[in-house]
MDTraj code that builds the backbone (N, CA, C; nanometers):
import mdtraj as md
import numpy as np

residues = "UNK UNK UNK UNK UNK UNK UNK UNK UNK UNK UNK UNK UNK UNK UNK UNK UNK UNK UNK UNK UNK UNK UNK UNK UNK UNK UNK UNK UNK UNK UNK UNK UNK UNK UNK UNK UNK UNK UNK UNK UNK UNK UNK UNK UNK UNK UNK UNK UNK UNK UNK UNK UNK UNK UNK UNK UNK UNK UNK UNK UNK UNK UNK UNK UNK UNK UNK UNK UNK UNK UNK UNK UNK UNK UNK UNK UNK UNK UNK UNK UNK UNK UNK UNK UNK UNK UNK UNK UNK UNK UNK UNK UNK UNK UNK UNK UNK UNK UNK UNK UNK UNK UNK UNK UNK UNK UNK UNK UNK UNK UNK UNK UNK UNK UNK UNK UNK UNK UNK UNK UNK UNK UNK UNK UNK UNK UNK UNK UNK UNK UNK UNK UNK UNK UNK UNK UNK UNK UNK UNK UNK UNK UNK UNK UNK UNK UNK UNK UNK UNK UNK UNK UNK UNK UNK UNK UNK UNK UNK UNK UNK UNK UNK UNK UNK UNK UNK UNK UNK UNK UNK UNK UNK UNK UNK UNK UNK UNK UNK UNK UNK UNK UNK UNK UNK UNK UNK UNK UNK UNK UNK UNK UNK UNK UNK UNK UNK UNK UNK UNK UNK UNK UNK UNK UNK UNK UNK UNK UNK UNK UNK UNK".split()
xyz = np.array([
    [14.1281, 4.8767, 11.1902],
    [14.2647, 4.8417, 11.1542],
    [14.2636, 4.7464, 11.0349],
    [14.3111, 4.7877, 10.9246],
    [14.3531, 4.7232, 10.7756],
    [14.4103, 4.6001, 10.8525],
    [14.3499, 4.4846, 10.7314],
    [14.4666, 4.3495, 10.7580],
    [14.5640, 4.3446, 10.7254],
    [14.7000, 4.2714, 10.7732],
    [14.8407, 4.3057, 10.7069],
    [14.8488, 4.2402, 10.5558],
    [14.9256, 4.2712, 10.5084],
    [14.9929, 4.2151, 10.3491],
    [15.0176, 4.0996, 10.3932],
    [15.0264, 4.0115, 10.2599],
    [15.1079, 3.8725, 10.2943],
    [15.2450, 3.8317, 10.2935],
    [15.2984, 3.9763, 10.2814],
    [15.4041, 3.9509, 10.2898],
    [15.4375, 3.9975, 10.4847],
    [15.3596, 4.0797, 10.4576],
    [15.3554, 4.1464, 10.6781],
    [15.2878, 4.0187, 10.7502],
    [15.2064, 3.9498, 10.6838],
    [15.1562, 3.8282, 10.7737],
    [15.2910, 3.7438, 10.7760],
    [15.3214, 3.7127, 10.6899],
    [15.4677, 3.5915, 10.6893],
    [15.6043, 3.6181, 10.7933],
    [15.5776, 3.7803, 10.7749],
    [15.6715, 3.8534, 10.8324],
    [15.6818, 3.8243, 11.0020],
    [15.5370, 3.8806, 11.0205],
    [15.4836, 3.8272, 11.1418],
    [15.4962, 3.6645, 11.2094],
    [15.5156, 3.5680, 11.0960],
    [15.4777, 3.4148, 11.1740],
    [15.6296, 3.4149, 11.1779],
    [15.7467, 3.4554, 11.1173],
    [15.8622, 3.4465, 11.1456],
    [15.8739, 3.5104, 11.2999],
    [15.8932, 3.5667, 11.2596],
    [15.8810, 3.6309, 11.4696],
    [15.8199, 3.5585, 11.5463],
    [15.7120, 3.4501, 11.5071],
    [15.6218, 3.3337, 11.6040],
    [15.5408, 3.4530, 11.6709],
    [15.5069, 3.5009, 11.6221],
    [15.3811, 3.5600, 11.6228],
    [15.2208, 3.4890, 11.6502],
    [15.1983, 3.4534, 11.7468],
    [15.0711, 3.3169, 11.7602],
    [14.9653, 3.3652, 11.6974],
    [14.9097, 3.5062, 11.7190],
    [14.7818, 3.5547, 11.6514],
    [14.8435, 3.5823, 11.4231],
    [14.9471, 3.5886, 11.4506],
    [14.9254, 3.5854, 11.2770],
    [14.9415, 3.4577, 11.2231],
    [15.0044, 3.3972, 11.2902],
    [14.9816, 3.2054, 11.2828],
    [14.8233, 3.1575, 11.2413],
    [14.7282, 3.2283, 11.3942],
    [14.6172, 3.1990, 11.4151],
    [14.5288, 3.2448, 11.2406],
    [14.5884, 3.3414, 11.2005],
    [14.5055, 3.4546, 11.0716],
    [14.5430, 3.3767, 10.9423],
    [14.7110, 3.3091, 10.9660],
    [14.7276, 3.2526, 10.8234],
    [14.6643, 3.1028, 10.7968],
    [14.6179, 3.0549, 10.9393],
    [14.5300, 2.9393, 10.9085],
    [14.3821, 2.9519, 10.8932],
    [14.3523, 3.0584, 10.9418],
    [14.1927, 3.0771, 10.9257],
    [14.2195, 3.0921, 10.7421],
    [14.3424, 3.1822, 10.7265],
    [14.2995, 3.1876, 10.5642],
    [14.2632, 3.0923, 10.4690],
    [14.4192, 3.0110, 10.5242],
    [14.4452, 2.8886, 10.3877],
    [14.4068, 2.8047, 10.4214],
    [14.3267, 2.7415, 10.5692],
    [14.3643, 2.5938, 10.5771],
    [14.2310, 2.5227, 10.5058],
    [14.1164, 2.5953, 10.5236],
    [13.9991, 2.5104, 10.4445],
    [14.0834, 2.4690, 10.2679],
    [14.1172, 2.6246, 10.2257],
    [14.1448, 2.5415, 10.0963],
    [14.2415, 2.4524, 10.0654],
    [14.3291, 2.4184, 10.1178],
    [14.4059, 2.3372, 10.1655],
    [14.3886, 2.2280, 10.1618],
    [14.2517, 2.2197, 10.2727],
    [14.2222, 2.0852, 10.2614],
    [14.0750, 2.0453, 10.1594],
    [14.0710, 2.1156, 10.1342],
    [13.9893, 2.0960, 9.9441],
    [14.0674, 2.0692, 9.8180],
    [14.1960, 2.1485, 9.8740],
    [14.2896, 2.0658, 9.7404],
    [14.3214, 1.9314, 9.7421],
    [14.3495, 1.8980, 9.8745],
    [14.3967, 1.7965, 9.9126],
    [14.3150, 1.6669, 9.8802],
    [14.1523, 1.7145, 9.8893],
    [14.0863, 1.6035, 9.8807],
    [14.0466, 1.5407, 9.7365],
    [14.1017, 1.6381, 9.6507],
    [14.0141, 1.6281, 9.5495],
    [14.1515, 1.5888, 9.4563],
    [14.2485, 1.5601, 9.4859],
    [14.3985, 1.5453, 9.4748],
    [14.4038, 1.4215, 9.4243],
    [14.3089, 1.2954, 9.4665],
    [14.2889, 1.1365, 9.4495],
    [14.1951, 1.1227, 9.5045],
    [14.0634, 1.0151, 9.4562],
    [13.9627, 0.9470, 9.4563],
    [13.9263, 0.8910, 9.6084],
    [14.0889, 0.8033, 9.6705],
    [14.1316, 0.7452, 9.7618],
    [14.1209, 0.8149, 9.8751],
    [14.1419, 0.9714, 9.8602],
    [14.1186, 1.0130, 10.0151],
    [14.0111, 1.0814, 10.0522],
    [13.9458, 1.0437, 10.1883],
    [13.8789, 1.0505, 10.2315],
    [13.8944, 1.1948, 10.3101],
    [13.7702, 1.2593, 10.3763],
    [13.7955, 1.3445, 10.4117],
    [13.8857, 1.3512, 10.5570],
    [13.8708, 1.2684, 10.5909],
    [13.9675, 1.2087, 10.7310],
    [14.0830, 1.2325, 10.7093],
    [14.1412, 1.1920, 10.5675],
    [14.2718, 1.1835, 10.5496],
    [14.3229, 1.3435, 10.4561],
    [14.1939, 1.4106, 10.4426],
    [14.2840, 1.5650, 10.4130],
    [14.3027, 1.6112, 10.5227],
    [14.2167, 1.5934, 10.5843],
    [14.2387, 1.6466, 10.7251],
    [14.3632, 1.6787, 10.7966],
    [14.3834, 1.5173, 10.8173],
    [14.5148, 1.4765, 10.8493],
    [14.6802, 1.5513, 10.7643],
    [14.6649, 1.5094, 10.6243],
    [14.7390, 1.5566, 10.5578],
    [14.7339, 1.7175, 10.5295],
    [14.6765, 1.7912, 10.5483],
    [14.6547, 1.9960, 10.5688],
    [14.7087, 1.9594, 10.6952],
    [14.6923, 1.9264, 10.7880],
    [14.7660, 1.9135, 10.9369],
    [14.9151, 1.9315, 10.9263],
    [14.9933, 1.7571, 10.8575],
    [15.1041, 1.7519, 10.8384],
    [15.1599, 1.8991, 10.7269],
    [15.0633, 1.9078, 10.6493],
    [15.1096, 2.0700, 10.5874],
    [15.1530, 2.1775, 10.6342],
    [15.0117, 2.2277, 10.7311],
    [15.0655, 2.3167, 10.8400],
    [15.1677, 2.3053, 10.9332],
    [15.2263, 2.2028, 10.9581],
    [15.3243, 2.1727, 11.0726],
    [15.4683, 2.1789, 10.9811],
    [15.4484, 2.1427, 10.8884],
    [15.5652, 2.1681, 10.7238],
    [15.5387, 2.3178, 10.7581],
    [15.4730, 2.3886, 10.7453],
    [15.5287, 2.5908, 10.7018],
    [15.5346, 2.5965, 10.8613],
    [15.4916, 2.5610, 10.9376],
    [15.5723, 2.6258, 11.1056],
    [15.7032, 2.5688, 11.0651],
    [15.7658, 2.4779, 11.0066],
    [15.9115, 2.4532, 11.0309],
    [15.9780, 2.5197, 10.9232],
    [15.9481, 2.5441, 10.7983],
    [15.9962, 2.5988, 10.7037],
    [15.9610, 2.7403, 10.6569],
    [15.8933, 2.7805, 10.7555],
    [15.8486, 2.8908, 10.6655],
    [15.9672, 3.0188, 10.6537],
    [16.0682, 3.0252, 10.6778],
    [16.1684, 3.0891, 10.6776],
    [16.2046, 3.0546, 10.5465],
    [16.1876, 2.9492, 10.4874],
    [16.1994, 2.8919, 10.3224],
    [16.1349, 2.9873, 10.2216],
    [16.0427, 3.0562, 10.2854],
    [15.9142, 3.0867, 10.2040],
    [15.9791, 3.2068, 10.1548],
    [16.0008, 3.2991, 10.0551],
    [16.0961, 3.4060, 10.0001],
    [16.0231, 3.5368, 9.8742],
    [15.8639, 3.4335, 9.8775],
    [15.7943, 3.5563, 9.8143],
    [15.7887, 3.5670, 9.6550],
    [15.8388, 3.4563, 9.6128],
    [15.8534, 3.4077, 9.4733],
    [15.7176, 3.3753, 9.3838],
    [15.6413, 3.3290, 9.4451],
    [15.4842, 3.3266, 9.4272],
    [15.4226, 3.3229, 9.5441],
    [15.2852, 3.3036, 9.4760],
    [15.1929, 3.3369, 9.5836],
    [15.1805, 3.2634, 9.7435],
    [15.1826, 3.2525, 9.8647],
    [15.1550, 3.1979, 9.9720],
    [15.0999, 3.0734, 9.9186],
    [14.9810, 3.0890, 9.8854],
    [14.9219, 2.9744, 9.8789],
    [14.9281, 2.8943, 9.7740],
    [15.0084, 2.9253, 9.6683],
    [15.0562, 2.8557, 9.5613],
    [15.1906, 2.7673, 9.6723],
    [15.2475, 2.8481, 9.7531],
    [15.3588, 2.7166, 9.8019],
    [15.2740, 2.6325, 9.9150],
    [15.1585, 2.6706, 10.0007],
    [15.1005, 2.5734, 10.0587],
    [15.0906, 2.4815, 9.9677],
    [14.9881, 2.4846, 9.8686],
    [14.9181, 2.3796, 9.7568],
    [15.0692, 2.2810, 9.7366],
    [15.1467, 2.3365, 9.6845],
    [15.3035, 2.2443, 9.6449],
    [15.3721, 2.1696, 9.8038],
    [15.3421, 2.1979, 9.8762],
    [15.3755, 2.1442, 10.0218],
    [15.2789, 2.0408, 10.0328],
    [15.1354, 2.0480, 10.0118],
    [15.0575, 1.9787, 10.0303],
    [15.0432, 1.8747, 9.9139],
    [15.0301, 1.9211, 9.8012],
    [15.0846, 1.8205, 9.7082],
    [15.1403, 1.7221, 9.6841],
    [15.2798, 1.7729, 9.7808],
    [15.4180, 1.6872, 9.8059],
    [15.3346, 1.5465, 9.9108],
    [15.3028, 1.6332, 10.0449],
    [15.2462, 1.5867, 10.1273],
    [15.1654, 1.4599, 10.0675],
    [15.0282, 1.4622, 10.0354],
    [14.9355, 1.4218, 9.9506],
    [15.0384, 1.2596, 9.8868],
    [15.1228, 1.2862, 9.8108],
    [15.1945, 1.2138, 9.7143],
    [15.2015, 1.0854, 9.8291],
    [15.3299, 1.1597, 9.9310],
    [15.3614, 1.0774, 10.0446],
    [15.2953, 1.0026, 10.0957],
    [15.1690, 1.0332, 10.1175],
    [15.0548, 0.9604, 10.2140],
    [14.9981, 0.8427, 10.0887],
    [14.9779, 0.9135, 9.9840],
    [14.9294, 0.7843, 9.9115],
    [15.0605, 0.6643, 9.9011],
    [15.1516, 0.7057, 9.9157],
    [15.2632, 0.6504, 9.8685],
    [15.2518, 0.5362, 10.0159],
    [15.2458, 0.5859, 10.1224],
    [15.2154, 0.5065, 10.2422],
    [15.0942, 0.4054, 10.2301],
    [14.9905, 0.4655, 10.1776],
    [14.8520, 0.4060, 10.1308],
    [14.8778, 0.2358, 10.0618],
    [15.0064, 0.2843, 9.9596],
    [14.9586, 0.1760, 9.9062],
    [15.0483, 0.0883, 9.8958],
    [15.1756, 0.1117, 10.0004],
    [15.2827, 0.0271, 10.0632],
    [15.2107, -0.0642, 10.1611],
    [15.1192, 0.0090, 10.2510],
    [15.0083, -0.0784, 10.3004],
    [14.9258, -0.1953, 10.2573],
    [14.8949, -0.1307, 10.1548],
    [14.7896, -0.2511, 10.0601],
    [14.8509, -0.3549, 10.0057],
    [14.9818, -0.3223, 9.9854],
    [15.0615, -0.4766, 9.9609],
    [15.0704, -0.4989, 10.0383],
    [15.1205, -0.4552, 10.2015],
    [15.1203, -0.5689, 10.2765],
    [14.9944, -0.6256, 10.3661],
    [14.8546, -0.5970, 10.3029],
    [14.7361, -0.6517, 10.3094],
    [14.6419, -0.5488, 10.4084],
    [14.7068, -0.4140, 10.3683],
    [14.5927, -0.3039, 10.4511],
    [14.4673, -0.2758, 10.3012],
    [14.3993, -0.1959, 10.3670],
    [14.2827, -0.1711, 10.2540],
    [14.2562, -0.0187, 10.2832],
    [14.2608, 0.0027, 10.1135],
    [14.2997, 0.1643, 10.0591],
    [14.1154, 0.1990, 10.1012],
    [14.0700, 0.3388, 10.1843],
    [13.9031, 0.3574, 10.1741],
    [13.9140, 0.4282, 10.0259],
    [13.7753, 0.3984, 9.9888],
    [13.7372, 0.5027, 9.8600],
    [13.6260, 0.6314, 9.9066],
    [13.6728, 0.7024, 9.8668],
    [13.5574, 0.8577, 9.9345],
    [13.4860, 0.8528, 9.8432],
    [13.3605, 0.8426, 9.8497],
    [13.2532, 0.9409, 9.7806],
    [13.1691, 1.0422, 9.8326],
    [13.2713, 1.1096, 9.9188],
    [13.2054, 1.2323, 9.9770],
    [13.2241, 1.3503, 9.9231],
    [13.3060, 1.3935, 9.7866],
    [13.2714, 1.4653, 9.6755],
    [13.1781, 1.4887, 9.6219],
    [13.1343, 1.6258, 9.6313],
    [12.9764, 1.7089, 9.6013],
    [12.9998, 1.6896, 9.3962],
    [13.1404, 1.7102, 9.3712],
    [13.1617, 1.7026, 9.1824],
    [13.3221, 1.6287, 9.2101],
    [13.3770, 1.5675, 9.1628],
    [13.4664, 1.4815, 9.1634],
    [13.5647, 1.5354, 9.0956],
    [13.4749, 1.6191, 8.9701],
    [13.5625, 1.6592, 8.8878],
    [13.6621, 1.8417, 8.9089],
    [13.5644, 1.8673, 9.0024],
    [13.6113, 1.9912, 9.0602],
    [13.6207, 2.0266, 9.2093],
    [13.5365, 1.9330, 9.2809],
    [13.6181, 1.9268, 9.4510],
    [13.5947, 2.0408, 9.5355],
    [13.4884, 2.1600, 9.4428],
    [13.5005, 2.2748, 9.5261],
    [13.4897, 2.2938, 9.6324],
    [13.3838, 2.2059, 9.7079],
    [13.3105, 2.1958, 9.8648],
    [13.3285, 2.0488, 9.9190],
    [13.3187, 2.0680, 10.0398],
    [13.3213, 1.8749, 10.1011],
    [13.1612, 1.8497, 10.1086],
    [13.1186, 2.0121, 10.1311],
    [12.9888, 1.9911, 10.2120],
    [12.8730, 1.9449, 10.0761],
    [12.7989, 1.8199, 10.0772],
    [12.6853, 1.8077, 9.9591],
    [12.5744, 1.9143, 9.9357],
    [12.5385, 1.9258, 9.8701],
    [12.4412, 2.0625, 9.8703],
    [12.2680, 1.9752, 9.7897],
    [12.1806, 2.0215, 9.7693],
    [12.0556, 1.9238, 9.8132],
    [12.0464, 1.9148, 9.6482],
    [12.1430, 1.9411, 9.5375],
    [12.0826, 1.9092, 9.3810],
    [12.1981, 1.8513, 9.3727],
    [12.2264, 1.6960, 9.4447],
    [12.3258, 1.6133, 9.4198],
    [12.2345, 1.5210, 9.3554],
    [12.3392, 1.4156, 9.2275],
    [12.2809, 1.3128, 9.1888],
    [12.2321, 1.1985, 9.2712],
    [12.1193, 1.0961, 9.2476],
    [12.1333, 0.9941, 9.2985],
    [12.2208, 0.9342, 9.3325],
    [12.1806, 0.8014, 9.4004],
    [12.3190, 0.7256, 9.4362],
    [12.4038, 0.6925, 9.3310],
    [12.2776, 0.6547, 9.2008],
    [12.3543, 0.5770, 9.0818],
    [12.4425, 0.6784, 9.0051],
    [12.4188, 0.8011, 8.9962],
    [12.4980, 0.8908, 8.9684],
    [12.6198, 0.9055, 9.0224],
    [12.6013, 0.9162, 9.1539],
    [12.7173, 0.9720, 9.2737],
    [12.8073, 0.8689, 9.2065],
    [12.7522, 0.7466, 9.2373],
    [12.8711, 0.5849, 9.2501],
    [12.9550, 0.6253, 9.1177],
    [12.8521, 0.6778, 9.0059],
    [12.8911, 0.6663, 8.8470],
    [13.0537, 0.8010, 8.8603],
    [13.0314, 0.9182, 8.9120],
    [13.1117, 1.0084, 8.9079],
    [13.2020, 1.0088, 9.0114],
    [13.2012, 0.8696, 9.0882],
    [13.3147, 0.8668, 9.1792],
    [13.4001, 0.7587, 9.1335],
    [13.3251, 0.6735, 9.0393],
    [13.4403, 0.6064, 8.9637],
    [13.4961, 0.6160, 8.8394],
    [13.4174, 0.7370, 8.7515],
    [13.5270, 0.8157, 8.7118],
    [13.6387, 0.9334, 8.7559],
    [13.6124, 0.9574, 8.8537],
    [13.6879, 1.0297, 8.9299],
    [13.8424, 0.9415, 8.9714],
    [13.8133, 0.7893, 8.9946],
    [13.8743, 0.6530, 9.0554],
    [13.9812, 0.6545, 8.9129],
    [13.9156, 0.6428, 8.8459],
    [13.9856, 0.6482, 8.6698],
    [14.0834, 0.7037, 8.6523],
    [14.0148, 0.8541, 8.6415],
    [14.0874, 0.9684, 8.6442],
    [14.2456, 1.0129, 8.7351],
    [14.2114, 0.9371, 8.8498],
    [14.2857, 0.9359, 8.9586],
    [14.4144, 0.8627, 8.9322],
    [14.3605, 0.7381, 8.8612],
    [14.4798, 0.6026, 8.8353],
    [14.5517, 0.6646, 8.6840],
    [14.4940, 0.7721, 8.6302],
    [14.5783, 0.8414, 8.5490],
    [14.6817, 0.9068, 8.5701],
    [14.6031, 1.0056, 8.6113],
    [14.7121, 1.1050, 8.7093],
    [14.8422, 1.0553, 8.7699],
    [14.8112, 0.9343, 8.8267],
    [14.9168, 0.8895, 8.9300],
    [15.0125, 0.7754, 8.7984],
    [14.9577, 0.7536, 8.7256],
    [15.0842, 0.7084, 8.6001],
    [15.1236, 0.7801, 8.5159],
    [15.0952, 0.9517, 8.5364],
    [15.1281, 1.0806, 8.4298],
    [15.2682, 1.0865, 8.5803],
    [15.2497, 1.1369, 8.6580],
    [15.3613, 1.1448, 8.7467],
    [15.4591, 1.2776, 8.7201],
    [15.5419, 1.2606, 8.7676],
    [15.6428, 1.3734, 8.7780],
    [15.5605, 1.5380, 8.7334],
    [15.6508, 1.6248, 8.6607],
    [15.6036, 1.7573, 8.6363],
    [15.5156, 1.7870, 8.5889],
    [15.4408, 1.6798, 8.5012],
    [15.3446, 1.6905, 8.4520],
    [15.1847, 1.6882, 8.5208],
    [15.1872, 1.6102, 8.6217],
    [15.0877, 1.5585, 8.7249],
    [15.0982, 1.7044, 8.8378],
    [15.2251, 1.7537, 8.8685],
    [15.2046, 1.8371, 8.9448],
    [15.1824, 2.0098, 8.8337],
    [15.1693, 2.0463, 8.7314],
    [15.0979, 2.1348, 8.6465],
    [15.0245, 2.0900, 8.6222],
    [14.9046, 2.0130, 8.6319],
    [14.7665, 1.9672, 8.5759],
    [14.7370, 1.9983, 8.7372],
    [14.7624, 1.9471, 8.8468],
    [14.7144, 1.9577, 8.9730],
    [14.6977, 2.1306, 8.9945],
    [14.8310, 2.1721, 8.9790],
    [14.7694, 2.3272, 8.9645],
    [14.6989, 2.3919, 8.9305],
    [14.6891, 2.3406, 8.8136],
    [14.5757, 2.4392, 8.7084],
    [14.4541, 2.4044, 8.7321],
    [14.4322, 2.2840, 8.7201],
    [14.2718, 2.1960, 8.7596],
    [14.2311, 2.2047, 8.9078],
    [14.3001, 2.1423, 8.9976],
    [14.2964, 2.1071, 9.1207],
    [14.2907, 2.2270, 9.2267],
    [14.3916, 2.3357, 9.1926],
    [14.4417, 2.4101, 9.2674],
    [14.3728, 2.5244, 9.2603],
    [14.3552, 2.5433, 9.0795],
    [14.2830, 2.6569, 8.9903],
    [14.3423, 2.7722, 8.9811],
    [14.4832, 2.7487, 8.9917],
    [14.6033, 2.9169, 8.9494],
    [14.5666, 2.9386, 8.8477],
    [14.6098, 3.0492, 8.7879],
    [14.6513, 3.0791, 8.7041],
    [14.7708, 3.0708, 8.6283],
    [14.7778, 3.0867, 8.4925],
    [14.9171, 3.0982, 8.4173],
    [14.9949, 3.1474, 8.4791],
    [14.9660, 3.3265, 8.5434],
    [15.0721, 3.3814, 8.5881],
    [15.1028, 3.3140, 8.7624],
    [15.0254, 3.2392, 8.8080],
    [15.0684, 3.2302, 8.9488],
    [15.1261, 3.0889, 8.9344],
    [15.1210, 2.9994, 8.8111],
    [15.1975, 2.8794, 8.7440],
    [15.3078, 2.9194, 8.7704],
    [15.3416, 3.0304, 8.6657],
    [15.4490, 3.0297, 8.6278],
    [15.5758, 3.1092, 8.7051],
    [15.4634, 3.1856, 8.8131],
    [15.5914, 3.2303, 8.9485],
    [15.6346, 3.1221, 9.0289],
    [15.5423, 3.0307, 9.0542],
    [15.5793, 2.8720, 9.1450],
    [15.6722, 2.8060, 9.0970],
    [15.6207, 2.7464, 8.9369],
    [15.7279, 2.6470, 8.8915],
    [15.8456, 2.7385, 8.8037],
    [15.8674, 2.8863, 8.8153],
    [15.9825, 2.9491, 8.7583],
    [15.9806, 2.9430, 8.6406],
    [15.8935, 2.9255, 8.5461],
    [15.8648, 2.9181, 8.3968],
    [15.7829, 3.0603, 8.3457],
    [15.8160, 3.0707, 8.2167],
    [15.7701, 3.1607, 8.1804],
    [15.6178, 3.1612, 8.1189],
    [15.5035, 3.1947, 8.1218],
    [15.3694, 3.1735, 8.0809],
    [15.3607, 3.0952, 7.9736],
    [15.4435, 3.1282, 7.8723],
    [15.4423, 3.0706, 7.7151],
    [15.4470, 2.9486, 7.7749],
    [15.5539, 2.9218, 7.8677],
    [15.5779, 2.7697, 7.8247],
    [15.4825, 2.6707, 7.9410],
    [15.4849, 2.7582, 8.0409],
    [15.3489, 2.6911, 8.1228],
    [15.2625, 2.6192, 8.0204],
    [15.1925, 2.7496, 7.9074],
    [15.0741, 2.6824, 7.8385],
    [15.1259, 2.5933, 7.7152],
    [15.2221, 2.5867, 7.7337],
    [15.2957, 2.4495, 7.6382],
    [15.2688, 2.3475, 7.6788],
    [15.3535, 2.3665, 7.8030],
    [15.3678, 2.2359, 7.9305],
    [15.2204, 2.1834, 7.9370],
    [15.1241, 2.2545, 7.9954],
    [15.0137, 2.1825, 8.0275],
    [14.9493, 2.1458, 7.9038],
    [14.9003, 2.2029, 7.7766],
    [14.8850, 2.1501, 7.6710],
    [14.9215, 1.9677, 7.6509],
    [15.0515, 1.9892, 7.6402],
    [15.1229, 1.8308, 7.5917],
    [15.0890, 1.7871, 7.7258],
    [15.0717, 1.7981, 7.8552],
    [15.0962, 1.7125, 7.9606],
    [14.9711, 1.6604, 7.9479],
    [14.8513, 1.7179, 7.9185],
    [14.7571, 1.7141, 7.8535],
    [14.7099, 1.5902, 7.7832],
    [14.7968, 1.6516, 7.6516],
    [14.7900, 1.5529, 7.5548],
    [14.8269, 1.3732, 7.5775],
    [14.9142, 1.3631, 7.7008],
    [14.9716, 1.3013, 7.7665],
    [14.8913, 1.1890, 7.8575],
    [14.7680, 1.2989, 7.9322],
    [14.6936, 1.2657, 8.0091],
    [14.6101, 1.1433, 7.9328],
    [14.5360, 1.1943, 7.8646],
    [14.4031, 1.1599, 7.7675],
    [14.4835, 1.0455, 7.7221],
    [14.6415, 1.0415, 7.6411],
    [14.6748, 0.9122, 7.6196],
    [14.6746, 0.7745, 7.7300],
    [14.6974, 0.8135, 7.8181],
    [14.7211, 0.6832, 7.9219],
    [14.5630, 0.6933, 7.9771],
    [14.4498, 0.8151, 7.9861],
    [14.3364, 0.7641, 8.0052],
    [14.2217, 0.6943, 7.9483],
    [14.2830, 0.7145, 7.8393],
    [14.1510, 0.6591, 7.7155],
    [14.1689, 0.5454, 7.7389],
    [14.2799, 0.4087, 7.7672],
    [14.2676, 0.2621, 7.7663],
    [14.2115, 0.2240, 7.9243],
    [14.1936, 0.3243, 8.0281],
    [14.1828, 0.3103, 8.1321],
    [14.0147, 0.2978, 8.1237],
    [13.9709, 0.4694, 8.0865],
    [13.8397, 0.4665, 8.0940],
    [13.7752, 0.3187, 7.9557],
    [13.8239, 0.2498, 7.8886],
    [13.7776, 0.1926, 7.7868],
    [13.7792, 0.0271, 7.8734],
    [13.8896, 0.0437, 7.9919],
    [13.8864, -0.0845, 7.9971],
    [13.8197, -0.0860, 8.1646],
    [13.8214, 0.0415, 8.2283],
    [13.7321, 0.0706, 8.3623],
    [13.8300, 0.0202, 8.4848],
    [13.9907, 0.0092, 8.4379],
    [14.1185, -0.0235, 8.4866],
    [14.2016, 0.0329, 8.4529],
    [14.3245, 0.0559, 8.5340],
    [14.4206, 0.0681, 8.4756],
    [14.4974, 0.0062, 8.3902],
    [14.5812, 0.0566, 8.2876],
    [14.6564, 0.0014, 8.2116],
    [14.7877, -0.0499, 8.2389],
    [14.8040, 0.0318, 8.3174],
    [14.9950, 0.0184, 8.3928],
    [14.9552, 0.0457, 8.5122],
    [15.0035, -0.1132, 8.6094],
    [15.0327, -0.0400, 8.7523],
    [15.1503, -0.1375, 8.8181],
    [15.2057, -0.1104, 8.9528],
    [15.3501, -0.1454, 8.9958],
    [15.3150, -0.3588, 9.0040],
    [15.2386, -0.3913, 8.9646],
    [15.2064, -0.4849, 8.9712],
    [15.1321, -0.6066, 8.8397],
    [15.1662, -0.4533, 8.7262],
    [15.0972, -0.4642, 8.5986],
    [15.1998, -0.3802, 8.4986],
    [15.3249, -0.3955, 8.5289],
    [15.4020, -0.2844, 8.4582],
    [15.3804, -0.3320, 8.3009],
    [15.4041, -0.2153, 8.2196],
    [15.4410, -0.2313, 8.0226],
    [15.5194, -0.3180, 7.9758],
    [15.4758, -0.4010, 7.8899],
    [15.5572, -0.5137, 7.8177],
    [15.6586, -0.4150, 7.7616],
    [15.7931, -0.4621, 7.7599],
    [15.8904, -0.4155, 7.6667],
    [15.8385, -0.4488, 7.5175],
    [15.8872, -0.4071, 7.4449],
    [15.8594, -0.4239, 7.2583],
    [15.9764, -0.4219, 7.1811],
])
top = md.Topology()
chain = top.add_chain()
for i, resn in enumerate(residues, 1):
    res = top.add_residue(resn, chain, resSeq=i)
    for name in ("N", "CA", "C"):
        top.add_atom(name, md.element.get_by_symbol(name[0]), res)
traj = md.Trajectory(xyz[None], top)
């Protein structure tokens, strides 16, 4: 027996269907929680965990939302995304009031997140430490690029769509996808270059931009 379409699987979890429930998490949930982790520096694998959890429990309540506009797992990734945002956003409402953010270095490449699991041609420690705090960098970028821009770089990099599965998610047309990410881009590298130069951030809620 052929597996169903994804559109006959969706079809199926609407009806509460428990075994196509059971099929659409065997599919998505590892990557899920590989996007998730590799999303910020800050989370640990504990906390994708957690957060693909709160994801999955988001499409049991919404998935009647879901309408076939792009791909399945292009709207997990944007659920989880969302998700992701939230939790750091909790993270570091905490830390002002004197909790402490963990740092993961349980990233096999920091810069691409593919696996949780290390594989035996990992760098030394001095390496690891070195590419988890540019990763830390990288991270405190991202999160002062913000809005539409942070979530099309997460796609493309993080997520690894494509143009065309960009541009069915965020409703844009390809051209301008590769506009968008271009300048968001261009965008990036500006607020990271004083970061990586100074091994800090430049702007944070506690360090905001002098007016001029």
């Amino acid at each position: 027996m052929s597996s169903p379409t994804e559109s006959e699987l969706v079809a199926h979890c609407r009806r509460g269907d428990a075994r196509a429930w059971d099929e659409l998490f065997d599919l998505h949930y590892a990557a899920v929680g590989r996007y998730v982790f590799q999303l910020s520096p800050t989370i640990s694998q504990e906390d994708a965990d957690e957060i693909a959890q709160e994801t999955f429990l988001s499409v049991i309540k919404h998935i009647a939302n879901f309408h076939g506009d792009c791909q399945l797992q292009t709207w997990l990734f944007r659920i989880a995304g969302n998700k992701t945002r939230d939790y750091l956003e909790k993270q570091r409402a905490a830390k002002r009031g004197g909790g402490r953010q963990p740092l993961s270095l349980h990233a096999e490449d920091p810069e691409t997140g593919l696996t949780l699991d290390a594989p035996s041609h990992l760098p030394g420690p001095d390496g690891e430490l070195l590419h988890a705090e540019r990763a830390l960098l990288i991270g405190h970028a991202m999160e002062q690029l913000g809005g539409p821009c942070q979530e099309i770089i997460e796609l493309r990099y993080f997520a690894d769509l494509s143009y065309e599965e960009i541009s069915r998610s965020l409703k844009l047309n390809e051209k301008t996808v590769s506009s968008r990410l271009s300048k968001c881009l261009d965008k990036l590298e500006e607020i990271a270059r004083p970061i990586f130069a100074g091994g800090k951030p430049a702007v944070s809620p506690s360090n905001p931009p002098s007016s001029s």
